[in-house]
C-alpha positions as CSV (number, residue, x, y, z in Angstrom):
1,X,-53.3,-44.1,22.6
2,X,-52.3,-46.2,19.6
3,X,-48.7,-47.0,18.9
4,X,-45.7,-46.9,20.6
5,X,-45.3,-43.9,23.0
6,X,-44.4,-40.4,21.2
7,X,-45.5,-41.9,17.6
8,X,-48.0,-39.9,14.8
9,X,-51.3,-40.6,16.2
10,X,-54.6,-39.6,14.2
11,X,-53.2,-36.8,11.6
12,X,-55.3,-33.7,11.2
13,X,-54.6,-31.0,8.4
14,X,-51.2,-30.2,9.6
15,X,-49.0,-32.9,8.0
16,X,-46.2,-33.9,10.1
17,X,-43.8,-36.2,9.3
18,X,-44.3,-39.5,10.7
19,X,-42.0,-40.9,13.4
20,X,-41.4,-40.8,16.6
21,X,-41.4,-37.7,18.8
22,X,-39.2,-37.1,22.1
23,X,-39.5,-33.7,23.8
24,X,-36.8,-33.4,26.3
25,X,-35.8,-31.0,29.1
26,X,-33.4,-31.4,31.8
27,X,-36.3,-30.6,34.7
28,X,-39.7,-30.8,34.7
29,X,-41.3,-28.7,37.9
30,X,-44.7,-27.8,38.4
31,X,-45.0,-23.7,38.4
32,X,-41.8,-22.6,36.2
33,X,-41.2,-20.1,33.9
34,X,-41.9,-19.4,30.3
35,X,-39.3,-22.3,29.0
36,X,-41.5,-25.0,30.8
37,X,-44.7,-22.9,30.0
38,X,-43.8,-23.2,25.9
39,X,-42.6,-27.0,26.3
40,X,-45.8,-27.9,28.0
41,X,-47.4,-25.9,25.4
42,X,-46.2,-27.2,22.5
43,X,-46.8,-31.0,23.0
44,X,-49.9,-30.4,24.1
45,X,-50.7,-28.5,20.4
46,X,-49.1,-31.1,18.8
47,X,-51.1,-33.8,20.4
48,X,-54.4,-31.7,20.3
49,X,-54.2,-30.2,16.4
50,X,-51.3,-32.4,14.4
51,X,-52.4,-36.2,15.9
52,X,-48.8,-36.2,17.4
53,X,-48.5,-36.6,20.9
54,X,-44.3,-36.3,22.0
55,X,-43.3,-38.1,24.9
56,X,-42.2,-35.8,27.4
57,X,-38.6,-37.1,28.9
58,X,-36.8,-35.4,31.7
59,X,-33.3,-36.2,33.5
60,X,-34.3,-35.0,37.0
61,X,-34.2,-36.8,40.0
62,X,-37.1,-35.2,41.8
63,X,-38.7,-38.5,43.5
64,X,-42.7,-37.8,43.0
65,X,-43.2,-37.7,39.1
66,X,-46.4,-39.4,40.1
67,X,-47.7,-36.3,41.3
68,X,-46.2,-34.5,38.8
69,X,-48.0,-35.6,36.0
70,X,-51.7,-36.0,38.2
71,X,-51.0,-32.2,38.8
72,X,-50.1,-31.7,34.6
73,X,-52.9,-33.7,33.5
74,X,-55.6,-31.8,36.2
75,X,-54.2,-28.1,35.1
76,X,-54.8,-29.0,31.3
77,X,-51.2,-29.0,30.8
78,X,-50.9,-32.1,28.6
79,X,-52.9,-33.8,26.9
80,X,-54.7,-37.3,28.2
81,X,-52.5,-39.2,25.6
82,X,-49.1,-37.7,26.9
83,X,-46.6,-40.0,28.0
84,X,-43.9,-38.5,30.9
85,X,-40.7,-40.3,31.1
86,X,-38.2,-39.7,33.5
87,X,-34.3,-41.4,33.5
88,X,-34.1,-41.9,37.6
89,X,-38.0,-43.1,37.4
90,X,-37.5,-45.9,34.9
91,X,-33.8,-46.7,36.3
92,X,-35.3,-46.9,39.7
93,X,-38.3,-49.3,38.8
94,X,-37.4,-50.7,35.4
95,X,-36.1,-54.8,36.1
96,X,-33.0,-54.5,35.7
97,X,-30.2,-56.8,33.8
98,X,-27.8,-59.0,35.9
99,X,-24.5,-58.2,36.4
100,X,-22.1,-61.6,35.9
101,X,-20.9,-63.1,38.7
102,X,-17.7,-62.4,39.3
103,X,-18.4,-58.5,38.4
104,X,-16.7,-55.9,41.1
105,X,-19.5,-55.1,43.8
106,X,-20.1,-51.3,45.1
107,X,-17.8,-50.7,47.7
108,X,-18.5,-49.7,51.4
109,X,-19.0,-46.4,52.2
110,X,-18.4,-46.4,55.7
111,X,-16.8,-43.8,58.0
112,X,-18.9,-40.7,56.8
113,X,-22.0,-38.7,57.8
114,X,-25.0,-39.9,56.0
115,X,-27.8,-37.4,54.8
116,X,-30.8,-39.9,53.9
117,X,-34.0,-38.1,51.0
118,X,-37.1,-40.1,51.9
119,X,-39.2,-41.3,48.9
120,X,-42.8,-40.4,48.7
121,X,-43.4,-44.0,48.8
122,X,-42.4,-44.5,52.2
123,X,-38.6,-45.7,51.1
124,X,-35.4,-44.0,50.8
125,X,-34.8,-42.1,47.9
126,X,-31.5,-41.2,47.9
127,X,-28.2,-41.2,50.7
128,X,-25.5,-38.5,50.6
129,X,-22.0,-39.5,52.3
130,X,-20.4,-36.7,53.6
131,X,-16.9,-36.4,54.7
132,X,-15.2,-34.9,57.9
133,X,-15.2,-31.5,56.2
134,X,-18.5,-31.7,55.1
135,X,-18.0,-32.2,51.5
136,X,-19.7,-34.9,49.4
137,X,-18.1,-38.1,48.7
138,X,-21.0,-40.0,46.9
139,X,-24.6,-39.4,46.2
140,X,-26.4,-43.2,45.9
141,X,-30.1,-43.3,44.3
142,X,-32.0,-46.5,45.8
143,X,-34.4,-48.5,44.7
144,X,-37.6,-49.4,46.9
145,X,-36.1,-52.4,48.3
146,X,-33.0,-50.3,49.1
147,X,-30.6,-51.3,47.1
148,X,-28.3,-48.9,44.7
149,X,-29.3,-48.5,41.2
150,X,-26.5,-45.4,40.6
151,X,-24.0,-44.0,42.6
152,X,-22.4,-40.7,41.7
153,X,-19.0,-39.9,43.2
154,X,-16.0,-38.5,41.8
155,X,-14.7,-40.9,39.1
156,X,-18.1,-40.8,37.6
157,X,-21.4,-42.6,37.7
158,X,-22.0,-46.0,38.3
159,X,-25.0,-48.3,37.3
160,X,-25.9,-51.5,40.3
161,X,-28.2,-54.4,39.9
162,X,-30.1,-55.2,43.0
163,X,-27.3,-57.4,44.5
164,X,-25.0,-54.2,44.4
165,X,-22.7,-55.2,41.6
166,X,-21.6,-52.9,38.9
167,X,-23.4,-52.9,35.6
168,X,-21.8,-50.2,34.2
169,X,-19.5,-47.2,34.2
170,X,-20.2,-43.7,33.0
171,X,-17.5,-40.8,33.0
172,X,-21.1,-38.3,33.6
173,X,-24.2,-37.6,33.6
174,X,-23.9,-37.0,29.7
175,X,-22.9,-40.3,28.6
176,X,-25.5,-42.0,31.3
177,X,-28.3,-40.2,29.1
178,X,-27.1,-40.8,25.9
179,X,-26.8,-44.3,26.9
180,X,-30.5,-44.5,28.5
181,X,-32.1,-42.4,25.6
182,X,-32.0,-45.1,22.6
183,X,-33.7,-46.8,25.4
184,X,-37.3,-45.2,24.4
185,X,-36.7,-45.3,20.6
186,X,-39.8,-46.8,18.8
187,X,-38.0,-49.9,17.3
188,X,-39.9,-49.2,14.0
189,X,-37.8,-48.0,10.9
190,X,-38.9,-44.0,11.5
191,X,-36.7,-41.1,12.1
192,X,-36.6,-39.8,16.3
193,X,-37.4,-36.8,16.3
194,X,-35.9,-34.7,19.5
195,X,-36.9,-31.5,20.4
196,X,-34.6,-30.2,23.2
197,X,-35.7,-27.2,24.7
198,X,-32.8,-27.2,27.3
199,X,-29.3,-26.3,26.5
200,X,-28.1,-28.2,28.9
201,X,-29.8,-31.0,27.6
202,X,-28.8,-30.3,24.3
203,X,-25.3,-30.0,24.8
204,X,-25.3,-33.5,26.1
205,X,-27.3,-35.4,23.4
206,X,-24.8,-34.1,20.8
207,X,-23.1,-37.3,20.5
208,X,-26.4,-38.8,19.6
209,X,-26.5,-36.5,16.5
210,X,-24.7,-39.0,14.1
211,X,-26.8,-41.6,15.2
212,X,-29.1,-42.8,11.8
213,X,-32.7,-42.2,13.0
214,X,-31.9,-39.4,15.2
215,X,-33.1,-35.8,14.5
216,X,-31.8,-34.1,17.3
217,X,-33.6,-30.4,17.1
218,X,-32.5,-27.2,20.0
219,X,-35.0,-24.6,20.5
220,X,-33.2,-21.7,21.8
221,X,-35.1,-19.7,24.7
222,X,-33.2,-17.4,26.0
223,X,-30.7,-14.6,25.1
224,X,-27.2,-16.8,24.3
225,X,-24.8,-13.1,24.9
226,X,-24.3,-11.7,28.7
227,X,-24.1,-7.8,29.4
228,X,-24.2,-5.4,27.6
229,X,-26.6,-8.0,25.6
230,X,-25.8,-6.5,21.7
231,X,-24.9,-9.1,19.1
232,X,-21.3,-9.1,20.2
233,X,-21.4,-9.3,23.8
234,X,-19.5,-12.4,24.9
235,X,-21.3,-15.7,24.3
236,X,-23.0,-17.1,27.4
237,X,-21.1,-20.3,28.8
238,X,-23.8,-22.2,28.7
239,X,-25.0,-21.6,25.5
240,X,-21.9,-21.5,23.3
241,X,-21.5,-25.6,23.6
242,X,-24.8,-26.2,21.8
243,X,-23.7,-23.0,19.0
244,X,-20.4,-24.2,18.2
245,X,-21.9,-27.4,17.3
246,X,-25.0,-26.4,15.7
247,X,-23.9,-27.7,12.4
248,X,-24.4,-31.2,14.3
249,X,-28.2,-30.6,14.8
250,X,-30.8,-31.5,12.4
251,X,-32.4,-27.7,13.2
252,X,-31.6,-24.8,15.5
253,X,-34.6,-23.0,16.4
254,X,-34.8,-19.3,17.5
255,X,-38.0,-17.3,18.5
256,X,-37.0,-13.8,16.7
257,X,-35.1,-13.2,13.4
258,X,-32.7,-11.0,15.4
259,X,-31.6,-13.6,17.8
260,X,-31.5,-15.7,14.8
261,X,-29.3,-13.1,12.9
262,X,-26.7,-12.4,15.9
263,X,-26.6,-15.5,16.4
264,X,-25.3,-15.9,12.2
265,X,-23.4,-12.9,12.7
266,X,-21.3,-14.9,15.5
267,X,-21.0,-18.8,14.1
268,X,-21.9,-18.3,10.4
269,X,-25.2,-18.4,8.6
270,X,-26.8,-21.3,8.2
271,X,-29.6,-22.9,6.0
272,X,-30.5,-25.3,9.4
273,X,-31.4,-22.3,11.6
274,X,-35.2,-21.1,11.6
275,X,-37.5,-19.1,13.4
276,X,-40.6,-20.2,15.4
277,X,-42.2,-17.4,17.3
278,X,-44.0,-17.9,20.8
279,X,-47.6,-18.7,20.0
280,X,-50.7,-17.5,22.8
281,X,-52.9,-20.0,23.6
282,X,-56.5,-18.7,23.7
283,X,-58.0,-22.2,24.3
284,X,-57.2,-22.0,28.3
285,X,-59.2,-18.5,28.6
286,X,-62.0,-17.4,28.7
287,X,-63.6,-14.4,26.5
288,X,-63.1,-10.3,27.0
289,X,-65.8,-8.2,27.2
290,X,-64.5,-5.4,24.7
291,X,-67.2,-3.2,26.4
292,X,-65.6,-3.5,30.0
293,X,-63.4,-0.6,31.1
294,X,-60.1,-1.0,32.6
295,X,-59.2,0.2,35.8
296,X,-57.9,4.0,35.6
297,X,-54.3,4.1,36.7
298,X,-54.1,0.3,37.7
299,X,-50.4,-0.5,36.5
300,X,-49.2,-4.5,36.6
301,X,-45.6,-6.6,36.4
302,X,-46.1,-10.5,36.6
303,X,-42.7,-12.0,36.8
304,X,-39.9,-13.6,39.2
305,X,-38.6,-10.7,41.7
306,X,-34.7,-11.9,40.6
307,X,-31.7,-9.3,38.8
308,X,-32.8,-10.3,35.1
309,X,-36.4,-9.0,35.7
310,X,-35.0,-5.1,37.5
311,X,-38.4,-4.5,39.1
312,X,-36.4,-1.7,41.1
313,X,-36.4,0.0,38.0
314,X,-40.3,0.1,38.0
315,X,-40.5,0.8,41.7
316,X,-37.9,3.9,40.9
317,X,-40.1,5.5,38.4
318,X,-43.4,4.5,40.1
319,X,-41.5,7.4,43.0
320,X,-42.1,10.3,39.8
321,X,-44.8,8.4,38.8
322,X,-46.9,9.6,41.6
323,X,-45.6,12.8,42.2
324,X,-47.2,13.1,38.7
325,X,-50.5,11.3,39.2
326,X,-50.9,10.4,42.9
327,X,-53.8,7.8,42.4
328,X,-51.5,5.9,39.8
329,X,-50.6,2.3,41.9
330,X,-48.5,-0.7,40.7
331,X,-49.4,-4.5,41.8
332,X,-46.0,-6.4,41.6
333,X,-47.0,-10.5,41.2
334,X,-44.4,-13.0,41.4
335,X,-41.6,-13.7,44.3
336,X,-37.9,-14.0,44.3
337,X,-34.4,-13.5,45.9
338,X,-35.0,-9.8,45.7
339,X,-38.3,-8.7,47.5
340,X,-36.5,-7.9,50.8
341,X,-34.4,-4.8,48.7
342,X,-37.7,-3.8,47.1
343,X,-39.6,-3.5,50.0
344,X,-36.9,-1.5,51.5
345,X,-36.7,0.7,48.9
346,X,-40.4,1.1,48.7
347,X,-40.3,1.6,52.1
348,X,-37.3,4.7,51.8
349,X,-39.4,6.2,49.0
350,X,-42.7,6.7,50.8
351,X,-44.2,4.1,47.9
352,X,-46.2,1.7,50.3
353,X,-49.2,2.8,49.1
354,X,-48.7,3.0,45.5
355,X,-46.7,-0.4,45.3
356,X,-47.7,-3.2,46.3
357,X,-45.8,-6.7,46.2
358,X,-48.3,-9.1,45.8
359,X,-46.3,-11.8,46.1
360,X,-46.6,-15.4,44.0
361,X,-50.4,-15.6,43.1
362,X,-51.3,-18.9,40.5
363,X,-53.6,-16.6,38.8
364,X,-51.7,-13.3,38.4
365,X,-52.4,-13.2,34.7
366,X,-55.9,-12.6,35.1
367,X,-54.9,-9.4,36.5
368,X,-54.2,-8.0,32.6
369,X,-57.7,-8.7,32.1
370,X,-58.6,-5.3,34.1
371,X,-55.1,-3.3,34.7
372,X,-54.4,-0.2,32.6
373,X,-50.7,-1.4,31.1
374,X,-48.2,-4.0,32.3
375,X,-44.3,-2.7,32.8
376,X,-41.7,-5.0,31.3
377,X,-38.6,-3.8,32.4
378,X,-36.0,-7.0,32.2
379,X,-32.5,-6.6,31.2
380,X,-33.1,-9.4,28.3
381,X,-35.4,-12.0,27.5
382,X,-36.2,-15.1,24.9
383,X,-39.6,-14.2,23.5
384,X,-41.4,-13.5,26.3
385,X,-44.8,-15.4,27.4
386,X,-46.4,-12.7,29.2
387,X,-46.3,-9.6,26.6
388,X,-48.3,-12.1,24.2
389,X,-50.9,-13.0,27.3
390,X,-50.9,-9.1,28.3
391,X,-51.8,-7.9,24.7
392,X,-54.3,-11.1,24.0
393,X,-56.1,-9.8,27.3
394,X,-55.8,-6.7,26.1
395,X,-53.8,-4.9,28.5
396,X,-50.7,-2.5,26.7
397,X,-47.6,-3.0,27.5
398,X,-44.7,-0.6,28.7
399,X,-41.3,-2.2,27.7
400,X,-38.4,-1.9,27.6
401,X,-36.8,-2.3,24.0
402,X,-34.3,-5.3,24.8
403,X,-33.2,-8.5,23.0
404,X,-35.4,-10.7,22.6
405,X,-39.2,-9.9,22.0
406,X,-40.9,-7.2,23.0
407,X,-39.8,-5.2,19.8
408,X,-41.3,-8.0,17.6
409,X,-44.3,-8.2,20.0
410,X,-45.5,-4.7,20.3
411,X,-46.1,-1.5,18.0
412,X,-44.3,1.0,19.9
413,X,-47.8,3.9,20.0
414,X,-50.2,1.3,18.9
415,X,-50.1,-2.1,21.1
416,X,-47.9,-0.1,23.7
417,X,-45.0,1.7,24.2
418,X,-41.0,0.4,23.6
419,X,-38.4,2.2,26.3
420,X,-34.8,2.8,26.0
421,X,-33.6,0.0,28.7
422,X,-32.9,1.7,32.2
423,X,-34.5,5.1,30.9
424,X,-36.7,5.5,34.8
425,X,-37.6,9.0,33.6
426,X,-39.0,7.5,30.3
427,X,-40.6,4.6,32.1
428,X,-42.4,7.3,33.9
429,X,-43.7,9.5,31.2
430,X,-45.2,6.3,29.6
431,X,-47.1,5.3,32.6
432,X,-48.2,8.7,33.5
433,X,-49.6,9.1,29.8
434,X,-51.6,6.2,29.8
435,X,-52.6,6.9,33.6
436,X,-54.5,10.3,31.7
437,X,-55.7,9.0,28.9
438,X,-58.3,6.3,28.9
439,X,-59.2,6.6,25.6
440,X,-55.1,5.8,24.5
441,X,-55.6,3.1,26.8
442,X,-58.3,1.9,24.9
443,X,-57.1,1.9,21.8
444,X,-54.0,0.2,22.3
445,X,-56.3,-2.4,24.4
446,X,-58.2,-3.5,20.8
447,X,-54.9,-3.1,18.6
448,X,-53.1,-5.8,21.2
449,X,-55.7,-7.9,20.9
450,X,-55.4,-7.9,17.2
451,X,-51.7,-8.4,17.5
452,X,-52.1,-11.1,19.9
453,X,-54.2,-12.9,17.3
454,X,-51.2,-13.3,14.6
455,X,-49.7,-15.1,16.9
456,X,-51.9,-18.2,16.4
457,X,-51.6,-21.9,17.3
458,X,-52.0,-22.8,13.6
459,X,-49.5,-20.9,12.6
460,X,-47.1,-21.8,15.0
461,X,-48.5,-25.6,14.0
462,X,-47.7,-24.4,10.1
463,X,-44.4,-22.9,11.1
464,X,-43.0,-26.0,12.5
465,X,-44.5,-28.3,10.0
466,X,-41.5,-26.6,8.1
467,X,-39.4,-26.6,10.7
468,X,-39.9,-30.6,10.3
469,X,-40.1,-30.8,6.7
470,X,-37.0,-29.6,5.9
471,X,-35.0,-31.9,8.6
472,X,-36.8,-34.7,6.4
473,X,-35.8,-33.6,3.1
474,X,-31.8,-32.9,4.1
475,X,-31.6,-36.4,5.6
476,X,-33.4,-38.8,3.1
């Protein structure tokens, strides 16, 4: 790699603006969702087909990053030029300055139970003292040779050099990381551009907004409303920080028009908002034989068995399903806080062999390479992942019509079929249909393949070359 770390690297057709590029996120974890799944994705595009290759910062404190990117760089996840940066990494093994002399020193923090997180290096990684009752009195993150290089307590955050004096002070983990982000800037004269794709993150970067080179960019994954999830529903805690200041940000970035439009209808329109759909990668699979049939009455879910995702709802109508079509079966992949209540209730309605909870399997999406539909039935989602892998393998895709996505992603009778949310009964009629008739299932296999392929790379590359574009232009 040439240049510093997150610069324009070896342009192709897609003409980004030049500068530096940060991608940031609050965790980065091995085997996430669909959030970690697009940030992965999108540097890795970036890097592969615009010659730009972010840096990838996180905030985490998970000890093995190491590992973390071996395990990114052998799944294809990045690309070789990638750079991962992580705040308690580089605080932890960065020199750091001296503290003067006669600076105050960490106090003692004796008299308390000690809970000690061993390093994957053989050393401490970090020691929690506990109280009487129990409760946390300060967390200190150690260096190799054990000394403190931040303590959290309750007056705030503290930064150590390796004698134990104090460095610095922080009120919270916010001003700590907008202290330690300049840190990476490329000292060259070029804007920094900084794609958050965590609200959380987001929300506490704001204050780095007004800074000169800083293009400070939020791309907005998820539904920002809670129940009853219509444009009007009341604003999600966590999201309402980063909307309230949006006019702050150099671009707000939604994945539908309709999020985008609620979201308008809520805090005003504005001219900094766009719209970047999800794209599907087809360069990490391999070719469909057209020709191959599916299996008859093979029905699929691939997701996290937790409340947002109501798999009951699918086990519920799978019960008329098969009173309907007995040979009809569902796989369920993915694991969660709520398979002991599903395998009860598969057990109460009689469904063991029609439903089947396969559990967490790394290669569950292959399975829409052969099943007759998958069943989305969530309560909301972003834009999600797996409808644009289901209809690029050509598997329809029973949904339910909820905000965000799967309107936007499927014909409702041509790619699939769209399903009042919580209608079982409906739910059930679409399965059984498809269960009887191959030929449907056909058709809709070779129309969501054709759908899936508007959903390109390059134009996902083109969209946000606009995206970019126009931050340039409004801060010249």
């Amino acid at each position: 790699m040439t240049g510093a770390p997150g610069t324009t690297e070896h342009p192709t057709r897609f003409d980004f603006p030049a500068g530096q590029y940060l991608a940031v996120t609050a965790r980065l974890a091995l085997d996430t969702g669909g959030q970690t799944a697009m940030f992965l994705l999108r540097s890795r595009v970036f890097a592969a087909r615009a010659g730009i290759a972010p840096t990838l910062v996180s905030f985490d404190d998970q000890p093995d990053y190491p590992h973390i990117r071996r395990q990114l760089l052998a799944r294809g996840l990045v690309a070789p030029s990638t750079v991962v940066v992580n705040l308690h990494e580089w605080l932890r093994n960065e020199p750091p300055e001296l503290a003067a002399d006669d600076a105050e020193t960490l106090p003692e923090t004796t008299g308390s139970t000690v809970q000690h997180v061993p390093h994957p290096d053989g050393t401490r990684h970090l020691t929690t003292h506990l109280d009487a009752d129990g409760e946390r009195v300060v967390t200190d993150h150690l260096r190799a040779d054990g000394s403190v290089y931040l303590r959290q307590g309750p007056d705030g955050i503290v930064l150590a050099d390796r004698c134990n004096r104090v460095l610095r002070r922080f009120p919270g983990t916010g001003a700590l990381r907008r202290w330690w982000l300049p840190k990476l800037f490329d000292q060259r004269r070029v804007p920094v551009f900084v794609l958050s794709d965590s609200r959380f993150a987001t929300r506490q970067l704001l204050g780095l907004s007004g800074h000169k080179r800083v293009r400070l960019i939020h791309v907005v994954h998820n539904i920002h409303v809670q129940e009853p999830y219509t444009w009007d529903s009341p604003v999600h805690p966590t999201h309402l920080p980063v909307l309230e200041a949006a006019d702050r940000l150099a671009a707000l970035v939604t994945l539908t028009e309709r999020q985008r439009d609620d979201i308008a209808a809520r805090f005003g329109p504005s001219s900094t908002t766009h719209v970047v759909p999800n794209p599907i990668d087809t360069t990490t699979t391999s070719p469909i034989d057209p020709g191959k049939p599916r299996e008859p009455m093979r029905f699929v879910m691939v997701g996290r068995l937790e409340r947002q995702k109501r798999t009951m709802d699918a086990v519920r109508a799978f019960a008329t399903v098969v009173t309907r079509e007995p040979g009809a079966t569902l796989d369920v992949y993915g694991d969660g806080s709520r398979r002991a209540e599903l395998e009860q209730e598969i057990e109460c309605l009689g469904l063991g062999a029609a439903v089947r909870l396969r559990g967490h399997v790394p290669r569950a999406k292959d399975e829409l390479r052969s099943a007759t539909a998958m069943l989305l039935t969530s309560r909301f989602e972003g834009y999600p992942l797996v409808v644009l892998e289901a209809l690029d393998a050509g598997c329809p895709v029973i949904a339910y019509d909820i905000a965000y996505g799967p309107r936007e992603q499927i014909t409702d009778g041509v790619s699939g079929f769209l399903v009042p949310p919580g209608d079982t009964d409906a739910l059930a009629d679409r399965v059984v249909r498809l269960a009887r008739d191959p030929q449907l299932v056909a058709r809709m296999s070779e129309a969501g393949r054709v759908s899936a392929a508007g959903h390109s790379v390059d134009a996902y590359l083109e969209q946000w070359q606009g995206v970019l574009r126009d931050v340039v232009a409004r801060r010249v």
